[in-house]
C-alpha positions in Angstrom: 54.0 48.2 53.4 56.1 50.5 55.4 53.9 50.8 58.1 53.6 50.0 61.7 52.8 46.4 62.5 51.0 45.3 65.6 50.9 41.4 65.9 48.3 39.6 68.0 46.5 36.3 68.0 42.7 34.7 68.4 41.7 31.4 69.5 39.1 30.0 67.8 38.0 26.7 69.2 41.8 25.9 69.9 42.6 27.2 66.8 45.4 29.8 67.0 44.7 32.6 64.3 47.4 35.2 64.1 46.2 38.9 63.4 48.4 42.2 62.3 47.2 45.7 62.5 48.3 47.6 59.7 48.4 51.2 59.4 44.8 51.7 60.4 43.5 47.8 58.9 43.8 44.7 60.3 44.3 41.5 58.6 43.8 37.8 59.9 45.8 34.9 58.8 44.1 32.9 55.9 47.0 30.2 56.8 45.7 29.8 60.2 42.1 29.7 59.2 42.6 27.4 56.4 43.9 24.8 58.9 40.3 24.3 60.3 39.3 22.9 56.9 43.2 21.1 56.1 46.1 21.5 58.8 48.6 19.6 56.4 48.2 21.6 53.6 46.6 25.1 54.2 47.2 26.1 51.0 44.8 24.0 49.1 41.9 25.3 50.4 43.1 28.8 50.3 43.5 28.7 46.7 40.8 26.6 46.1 38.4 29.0 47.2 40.5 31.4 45.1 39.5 29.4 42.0 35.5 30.3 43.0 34.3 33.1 40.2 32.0 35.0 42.9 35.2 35.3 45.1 37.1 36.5 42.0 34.3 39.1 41.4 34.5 39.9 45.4 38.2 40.4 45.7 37.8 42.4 42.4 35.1 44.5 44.0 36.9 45.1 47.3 39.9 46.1 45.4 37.8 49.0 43.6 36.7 50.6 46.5 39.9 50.2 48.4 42.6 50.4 45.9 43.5 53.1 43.8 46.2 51.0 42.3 44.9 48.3 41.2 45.2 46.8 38.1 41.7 46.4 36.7 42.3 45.2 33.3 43.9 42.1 34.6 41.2 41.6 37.2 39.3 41.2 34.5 40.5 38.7 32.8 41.0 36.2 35.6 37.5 37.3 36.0 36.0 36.1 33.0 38.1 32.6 33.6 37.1 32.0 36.9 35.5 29.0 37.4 36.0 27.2 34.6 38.7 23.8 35.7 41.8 25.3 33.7 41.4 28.2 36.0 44.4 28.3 39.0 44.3 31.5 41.3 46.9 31.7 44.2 47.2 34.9 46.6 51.1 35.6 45.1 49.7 35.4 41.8 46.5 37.9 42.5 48.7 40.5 44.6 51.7 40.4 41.5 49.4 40.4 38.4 46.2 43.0 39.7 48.7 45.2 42.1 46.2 43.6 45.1 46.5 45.1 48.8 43.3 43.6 50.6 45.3 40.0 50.6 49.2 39.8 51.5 51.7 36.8 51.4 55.2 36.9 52.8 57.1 33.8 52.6 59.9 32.3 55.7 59.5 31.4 59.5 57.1 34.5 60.1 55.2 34.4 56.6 51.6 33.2 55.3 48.6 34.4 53.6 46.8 37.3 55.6 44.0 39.4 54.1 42.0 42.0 55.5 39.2 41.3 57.6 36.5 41.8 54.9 38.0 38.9 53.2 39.0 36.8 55.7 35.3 36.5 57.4 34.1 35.3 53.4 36.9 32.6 53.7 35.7 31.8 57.2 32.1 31.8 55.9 32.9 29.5 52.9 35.1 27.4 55.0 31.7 27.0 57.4 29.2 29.6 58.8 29.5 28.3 62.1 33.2 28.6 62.3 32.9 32.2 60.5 30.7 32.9 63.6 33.4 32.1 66.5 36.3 33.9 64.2 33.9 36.9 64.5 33.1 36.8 68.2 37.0 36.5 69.3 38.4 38.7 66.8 35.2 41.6 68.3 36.8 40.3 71.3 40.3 41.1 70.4 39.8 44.6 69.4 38.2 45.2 72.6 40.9 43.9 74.9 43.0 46.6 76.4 46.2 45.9 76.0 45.7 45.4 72.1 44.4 49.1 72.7 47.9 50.0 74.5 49.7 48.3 71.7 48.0 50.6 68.8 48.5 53.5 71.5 52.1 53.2 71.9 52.3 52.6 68.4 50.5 55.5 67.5 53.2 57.4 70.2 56.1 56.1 68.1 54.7 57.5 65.0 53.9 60.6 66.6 57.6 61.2 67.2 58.3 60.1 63.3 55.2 62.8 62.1 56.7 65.5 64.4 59.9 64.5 62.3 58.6 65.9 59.6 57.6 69.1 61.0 61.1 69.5 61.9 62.1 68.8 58.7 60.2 71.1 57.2 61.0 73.8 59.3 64.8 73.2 57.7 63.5 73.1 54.2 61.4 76.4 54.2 63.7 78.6 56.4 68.1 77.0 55.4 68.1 75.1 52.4 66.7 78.0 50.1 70.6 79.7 51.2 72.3 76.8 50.6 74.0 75.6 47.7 72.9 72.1 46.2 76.0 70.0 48.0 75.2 72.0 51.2 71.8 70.6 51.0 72.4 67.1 51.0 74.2 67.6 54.6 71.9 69.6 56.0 69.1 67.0 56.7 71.5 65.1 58.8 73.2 67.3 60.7 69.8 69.3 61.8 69.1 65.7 62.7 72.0 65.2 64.6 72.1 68.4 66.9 69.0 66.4 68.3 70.5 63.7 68.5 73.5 65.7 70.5 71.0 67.4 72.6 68.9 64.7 73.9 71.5 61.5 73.8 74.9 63.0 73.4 76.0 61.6 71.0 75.4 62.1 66.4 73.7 58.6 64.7 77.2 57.9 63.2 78.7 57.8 66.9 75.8 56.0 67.7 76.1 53.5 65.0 79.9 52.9 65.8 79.0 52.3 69.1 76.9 49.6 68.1 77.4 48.3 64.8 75.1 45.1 65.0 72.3 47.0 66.0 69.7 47.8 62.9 67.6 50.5 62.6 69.2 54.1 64.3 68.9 55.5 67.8 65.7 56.5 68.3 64.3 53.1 67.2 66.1 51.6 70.8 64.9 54.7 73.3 62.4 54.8 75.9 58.9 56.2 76.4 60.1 59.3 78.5 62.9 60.3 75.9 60.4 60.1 73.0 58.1 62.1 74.4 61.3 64.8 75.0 62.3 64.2 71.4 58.4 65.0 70.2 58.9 68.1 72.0 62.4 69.1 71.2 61.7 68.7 67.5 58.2 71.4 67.6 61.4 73.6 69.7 63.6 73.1 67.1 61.7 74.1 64.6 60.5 77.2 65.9 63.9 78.4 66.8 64.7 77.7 63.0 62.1 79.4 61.9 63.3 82.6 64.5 66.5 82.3 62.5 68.5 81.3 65.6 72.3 79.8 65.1 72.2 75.8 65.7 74.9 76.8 68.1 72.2 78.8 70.5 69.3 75.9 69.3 71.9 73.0 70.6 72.7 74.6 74.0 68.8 75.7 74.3 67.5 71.9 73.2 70.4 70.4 75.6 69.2 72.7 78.7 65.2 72.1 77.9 65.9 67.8 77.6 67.5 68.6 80.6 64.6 70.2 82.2 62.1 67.6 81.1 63.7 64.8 81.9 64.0 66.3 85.2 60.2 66.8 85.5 59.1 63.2 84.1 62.1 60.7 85.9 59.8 60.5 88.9 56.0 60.9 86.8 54.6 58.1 87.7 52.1 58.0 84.8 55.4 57.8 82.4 56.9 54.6 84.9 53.1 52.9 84.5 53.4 53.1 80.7 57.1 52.4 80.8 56.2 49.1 82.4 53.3 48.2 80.3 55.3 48.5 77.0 57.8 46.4 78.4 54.7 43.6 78.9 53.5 44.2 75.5 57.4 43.9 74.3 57.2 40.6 76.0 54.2 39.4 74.5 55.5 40.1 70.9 
């Protein structure tokens, strides 16, 4: 899933439950719920519930409403085996065989069975109703707590500069690449890229990367609130000028004199240095 991931926790009766927010769904840990009924061996009564045919049929269900993708031919087949004691379901093998997205595994130090919070409260409720109670109250709980709120919000920030990308993009596609010829086009991309890059941090992503070679990811992935916010803006300016056929020698100087300006205006906002300071928290808290 290349989406943004918010991570967060619950505690349910001094059990830790992890929780990610993805995209727009979040999805609770069936690992850490599963360690109510079996600490030792969480996975047992994960895919022992798994082996139920009404949860077959549910995750089936869920899947059809919520999945365009997935693979009902297969779903039915477990579906007409479930139950039966030759029947063995696991979340790895439901996700590769019916193309599933309401449950997710990842394996390593930061791995373990999530599913979506649909599901998880069934596994909660078969693992017992009262416990399925709690998980409901604190995870109610967690979505209400403000700085999970600040989390999705500076998430949603970070995307906005991506979306705005895209707009810039755009811009370049509709209005230089049609006069191009096909090797001129693969350049293009970055070097449109780039005289943002110039403008707001002086320097291209290949500078940028040599600078810092064991850094992953690129430059705007490392910035701060206040030159995000610039970069939304420059990109809407950049495409505009684009698309008033101006010379990316005039569009660098103007985006350089405007990120200027800006940065100027918001060094001393003091809205910008609260939310500067409250990422760094949440960073913290990650």
């Amino acid at each position: 899933m290349n989406k943004e991931i918010i991570k967060s926790e619950i505690n349910v009766n001094n059990n830790k439950i992890s929780v990610m927010r993805i995209g727009n769904k979040e999805y609770i840990s069936l690992t850490d719920l599963a360690r109510y009924a079996n600490p030792e061996e969480p996975k047992i009564p994960i895919q022992t519930w798994m082996r139920n045919k009404d949860v077959i049929a549910y995750l089936g269900l869920w899947e059809k409403l919520n999945n365009d993708n997935f693979k009902g031919v297969e779903f039915t087949t477990f579906e007409s085996s479930a139950g039966k004691n030759s029947f063995y379901m696991s979340p790895q093998k439901w996700i590769q065989k019916t193309n599933a997205i309401g449950i997710i595994s990842r394996s390593g130090n930061n791995g373990g069975t999530y599913a979506c919070s649909d599901i998880a409260l069934e596994f909660a409720s078969w693992l017992s109703p009262e416990f399925k109670l709690y998980v409901i109250q604190e995870f109610e709980r967690l979505k209400r707590n403000e700085a999970y709120q600040y989390k999705m919000d500076w998430t949603a920030s970070r995307m906005l500069a991506k979306s705005n990308y895209l707009i810039h993009t755009d811009s370049i596609k509709e209005n230089i690449i049609p006069k191009l010829t096909e090797k001129q086009k693969q350049y293009v991309y970055a070097e449109e890229a780039d005289v943002l890059n110039v403008a707001l941090f002086g320097m291209t992503a290949k500078e940028w990367k040599n600078k810092f070679p064991n850094n992953e990811g690129n430059i705007r992935d490392y910035t701060d609130l206040k030159h995000l916010l610039i970069l939304c803006n420059l990109e809407n300016t950049n495409a505009e000028l684009i698309n008033d056929g101006i010379s990316q020698k005039e569009r660098l100087i103007k985006l350089n004199n405007s990120a200027i300006r800006q940065m100027k205006i918001l060094e001393n906002d003091k809205s910008i240095k609260e939310l500067e300071e409250l990422n760094k928290e949440l960073i913290s808290t990650k």
